[in-house]
Residue, then its C-alpha position, 0 to 999 in steps of 0.5 A: x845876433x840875437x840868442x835865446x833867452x830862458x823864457x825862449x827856450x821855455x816858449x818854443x819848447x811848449x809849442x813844440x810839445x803842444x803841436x806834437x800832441x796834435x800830431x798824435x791825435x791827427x795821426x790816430x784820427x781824434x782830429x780831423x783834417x779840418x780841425x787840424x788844420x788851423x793847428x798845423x798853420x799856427x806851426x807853419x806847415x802847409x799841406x802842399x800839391x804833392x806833400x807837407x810843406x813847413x816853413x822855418x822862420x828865419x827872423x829879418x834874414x839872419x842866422x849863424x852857422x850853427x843853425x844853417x849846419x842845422x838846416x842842412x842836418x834836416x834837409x838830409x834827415x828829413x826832407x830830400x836833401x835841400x831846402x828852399x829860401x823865400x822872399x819873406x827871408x824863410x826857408x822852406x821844406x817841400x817834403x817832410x812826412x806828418x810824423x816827422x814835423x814834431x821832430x824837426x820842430x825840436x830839431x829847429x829848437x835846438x838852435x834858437x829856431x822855429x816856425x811859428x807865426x809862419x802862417x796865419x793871420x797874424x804878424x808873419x817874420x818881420x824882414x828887413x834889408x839883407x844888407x843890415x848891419x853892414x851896407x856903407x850907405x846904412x843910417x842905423x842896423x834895423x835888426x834890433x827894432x825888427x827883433x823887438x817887433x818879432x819879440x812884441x808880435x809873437x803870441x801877441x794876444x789881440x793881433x792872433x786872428x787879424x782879419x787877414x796876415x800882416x807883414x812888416x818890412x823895415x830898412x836902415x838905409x836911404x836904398x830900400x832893399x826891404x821892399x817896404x813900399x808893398x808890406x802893410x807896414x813899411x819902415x825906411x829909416x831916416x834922419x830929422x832935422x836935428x840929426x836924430x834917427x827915425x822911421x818913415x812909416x808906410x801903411x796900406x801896400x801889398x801885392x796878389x789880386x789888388x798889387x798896391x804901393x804903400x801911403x806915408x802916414x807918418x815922414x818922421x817917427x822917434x825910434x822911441x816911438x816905434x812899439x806904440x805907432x805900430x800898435x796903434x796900425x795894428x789895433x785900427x786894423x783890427x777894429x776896421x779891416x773886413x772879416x767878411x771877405x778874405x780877398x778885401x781883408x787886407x790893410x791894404x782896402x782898409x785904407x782904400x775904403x777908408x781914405x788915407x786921411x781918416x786912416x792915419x786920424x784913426x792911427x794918430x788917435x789910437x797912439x795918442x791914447x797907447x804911447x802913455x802906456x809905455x813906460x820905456x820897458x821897450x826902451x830898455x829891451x832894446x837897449x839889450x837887443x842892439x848889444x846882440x847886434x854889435x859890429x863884429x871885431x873886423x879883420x885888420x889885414x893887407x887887401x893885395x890878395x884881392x887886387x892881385x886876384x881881380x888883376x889876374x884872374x877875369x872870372x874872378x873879376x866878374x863875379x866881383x863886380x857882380x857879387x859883392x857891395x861896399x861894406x861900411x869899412x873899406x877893407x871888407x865887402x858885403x859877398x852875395x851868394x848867387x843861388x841862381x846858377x844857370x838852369x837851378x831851381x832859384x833859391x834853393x840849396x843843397x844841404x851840401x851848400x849849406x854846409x858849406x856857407x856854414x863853413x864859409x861864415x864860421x871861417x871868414x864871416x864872424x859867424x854871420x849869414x843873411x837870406x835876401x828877399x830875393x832868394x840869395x844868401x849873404x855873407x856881411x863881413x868878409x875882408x878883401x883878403x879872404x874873397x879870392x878863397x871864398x870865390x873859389x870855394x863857392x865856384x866849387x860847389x856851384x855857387x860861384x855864378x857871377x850874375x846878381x842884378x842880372x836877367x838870371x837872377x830870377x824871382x820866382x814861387x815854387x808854382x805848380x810843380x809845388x803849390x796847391x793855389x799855383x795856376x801856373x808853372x814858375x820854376x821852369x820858366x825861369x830856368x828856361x830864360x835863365x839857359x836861353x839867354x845864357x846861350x845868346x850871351x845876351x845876359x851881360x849886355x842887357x845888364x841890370x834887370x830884375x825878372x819876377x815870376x809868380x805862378x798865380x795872383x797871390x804874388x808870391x814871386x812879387x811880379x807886380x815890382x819886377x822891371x819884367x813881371x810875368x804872372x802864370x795863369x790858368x786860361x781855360x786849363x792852358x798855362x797863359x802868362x801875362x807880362x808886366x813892365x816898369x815895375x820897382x820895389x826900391x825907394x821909387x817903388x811902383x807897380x807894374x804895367x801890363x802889356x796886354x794880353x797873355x802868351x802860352x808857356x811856349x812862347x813867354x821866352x821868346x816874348x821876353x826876348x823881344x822885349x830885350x831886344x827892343x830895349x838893347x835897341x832903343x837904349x841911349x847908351x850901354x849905361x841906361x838900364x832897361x828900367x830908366x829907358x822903359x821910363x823914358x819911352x814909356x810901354x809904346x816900343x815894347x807893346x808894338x815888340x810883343x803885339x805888332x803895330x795893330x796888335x799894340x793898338x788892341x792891347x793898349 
């Protein structure tokens, strides 16, 4: 992975004791809240429903041991002994107090760490597949244009006051764990004709009010290329995108009003005139930047222990076929850690678990650790003789739930129990489907499914590209949740669509079950999914699930 530099070290330092000074002069009352706050957000610290929040950038998902033991140090020193993982790949802390943020800012420095460009308009922490640099079916590791995008982007002096934030997914593989159909910059790698690598560039998607998938505007871009292009998005977005209203200030009704066509001339045009400009010092910062990301030197060892493992042992045997993935050498495997256990708070950890995985990464992960979009942890590179230990471990510490993929492996915003914008709780209503379907021993039978909640249209828990979305708002001051079905946020990317009208709190998990049920129902055999079946039969069925016959009519 990437390690600091000098000149880093050097930039990360000076912010930390420029935001310390206006700390100060908040604390003994020289700013005010209003002036301070567009300081605070430069930082990444969010004054939140009950307290402070500070969100920690964890650049494309990746970090090392140290650095989670880091985590964990300030989780305890600072906060309430956990931290929360995101599905921008952060992690954030729900309870530091004021005075202590400078602190914990040099505390994250004295790891190659920090928080800015964690908010506002700006471009925020570029994500990237949790699997990079591992995953059999990957085309090239993705992290070193993400890390040049990151190096490029931050304090970047034209692209600091966007007309609104703008997010950058990018993807190594034909399977897009990234999500890059719903950032305003989406990039799926690919390959030309001639075998040479590329990027499929996707512009304009988003979710919150307005959920869009993104546009192709470019089927194959040279890796050279790659600074330039996204410069040129960049620098048509900032000539164009709307100032005068924040909820139209997305790249994503730039190009709605604007029309695809003329977006991408505008773009095509504005490369054009950056790519001379570019004299291969990118290329050559590159270059450095992938010998950072080099294949760790893998364990040569026999693999019985793990077949004698998934022979004898069937809870060990389940979270295999449940956790782990195919690694591009066939001896190791890619091992997600659930932070899903039954009844949890969805992913958030314990500075104990942290420490743990730190542990567990330094002793059989070549000191490599991923967050996921979908608030899990990874560990890239563990041999198949290691895992039988590792599983054991983690079952230990709570962490050994086998349900990746499954109804409990839960999407969700911190909502109303933490942010000042939820209208909605999502937490519990995750931990009560989570434990109610638990209890019917329905989880294994429905299978594949991913539920996502948000507490509130901004989308944070990407309910629009959930199988199941369920979107919390306020109806007159009572909790109402409305459900979304067919959603995806793979390669078939698509937003959700909505049943109809919304449930009370108490009544959203009986709802879903009935969902589920009627897809159990309908299904053609145990091998359909529900997403494959609910394109099969379309919203018909489970219209008339949640509503009735009449009321399905009504809905529709």
């Amino acid at each position: 992975m990437y390690d600091y530099t000098d000149f880093d070290e050097a930039f990360v330092r000076a912010r930390v004791a420029q935001f310390t000074d206006q700390v100060n002069r908040r604390l003994d009352g020289s700013l005010t809240e209003d002036e301070f706050r567009p300081l605070r957000l430069m930082n990444g610290l969010y004054l939140q429903l009950h307290a402070y929040m500070l969100r920690v950038a964890i650049p494309y998902g990746t970090l090392n041991a140290r650095q989670m033991r880091q985590l964990a140090h300030i989780a305890d020193t600072w906060d309430k002994g956990y931290g929360h993982f995101t599905t921008r790949q952060n992690i954030q802390f729900n309870w530091p107090k004021l005075p202590d943020v400078p602190a914990i800012l040099g505390a994250l420095a004295d790891v190659g760490m920090h928080a800015i460009q964690t908010s506002g308009n700006c471009v925020r922490n570029v994500t990237a597949d949790h699997f990079a640099g591992a995953a059999a079916d990957e085309i090239e590791d993705p992290r070193p244009y993400a890390e040049l995008l990151r190096q490029w982007s931050t304090d970047h002096p034209e692209f600091q006051f966007l007309p609104r934030k703008f997010k950058i997914a990018i993807s190594g593989a034909p399977a897009d764990r990234a999500v890059t159909a719903a950032h305003d910059i989406g990039l799926r790698m690919t390959r030309n004709a001639a075998g040479e690598p590329g990027f499929q560039v996707f512009v304009g998607g988003g979710l919150g009010r307005t959920p869009m998938i993104a546009h192709q505007v470019r089927d194959f871009l040279p890796v050279a290329d790659l600074l330039p292009y996204v410069e040129a998005v960049l620098s048509v977005y900032n000539t164009l995108g709307r100032r005068d209203n924040k909820y139209k200030a997305r790249i994503k009704i730039t190009l709605f009003e604007t029309g695809k066509a003329e977006l991408t001339r505008l773009i095509e045009e504005r490369f054009a005139e950056l790519r001379p400009q570019f004299g291969g010092a990118d290329q050559a910062l590159l270059a450095d930047i992938r010998a950072a990301f080099a294949m760790p030197a893998l364990k040569t060892a026999a693999t019985a222990p793990f077949e004698q493992a998934y022979r004898a042992d069937p809870v060990f045997r389940a979270w295999a076929d449940r956790n782990l993935a195919r690694h591009r050498d066939a001896d190791h495997a890619i091992v997600t850690i659930s932070l899903k256990a039954h009844g949890a708070t969805p992913g958030d950890a314990t500075s104990a678990q942290m420490r743990l995985i730190a542990e567990l990464a330094e002793t059989h992960g070549h000191d490599q650790i991923r967050i996921s979009h979908e608030q899990n942890v990874i560990l890239p590179h563990v041999h198949k003789s290691d895992l039988p230990g590792v599983h054991a471990a983690l079952v230990k510490a709570g962490l050994g739930t086998a349900n990746v993929g499954l109804l409990s492996d839960i999407i969700a915003c911190p909502g109303m129990d933490y942010c000042s914008l939820a209208t909605a709780r999502s937490i519990p209503v995750a931990q009560e489907l989570a434990l109610h379907f638990q209890a019917l021993q329905l989880e294994h039978d429905v299978g594949d499914l991913k539920i996502k909640i948000s507490g509130c249209i901004n989308a944070c828990g990407h309910h629009h590209v959930g199988h199941i979305g369920i979107l919390g708002l306020d109806r007159a001051g009572v909790e109402n949740y409305q459900i979304t079905l067919g959603g995806d946020g793979t390669e078939t990317a698509t937003i959700g669509e909505k049943t109809g009208p919304g449930f009370a709190y108490d009544e959203i998990v009986p709802a879903i079950e009935r969902i589920l049920r009627t897809y159990i129902a309908l299904r053609t055999s145990a091998d359909e999914t529900f997403l494959q079946a609910y394109r099969r039969v379309g919203m018909g069925p489970f219209r008339a699930a949640l509503y009735g016959s009449e009321g399905a009519q009504d809905a529709a």
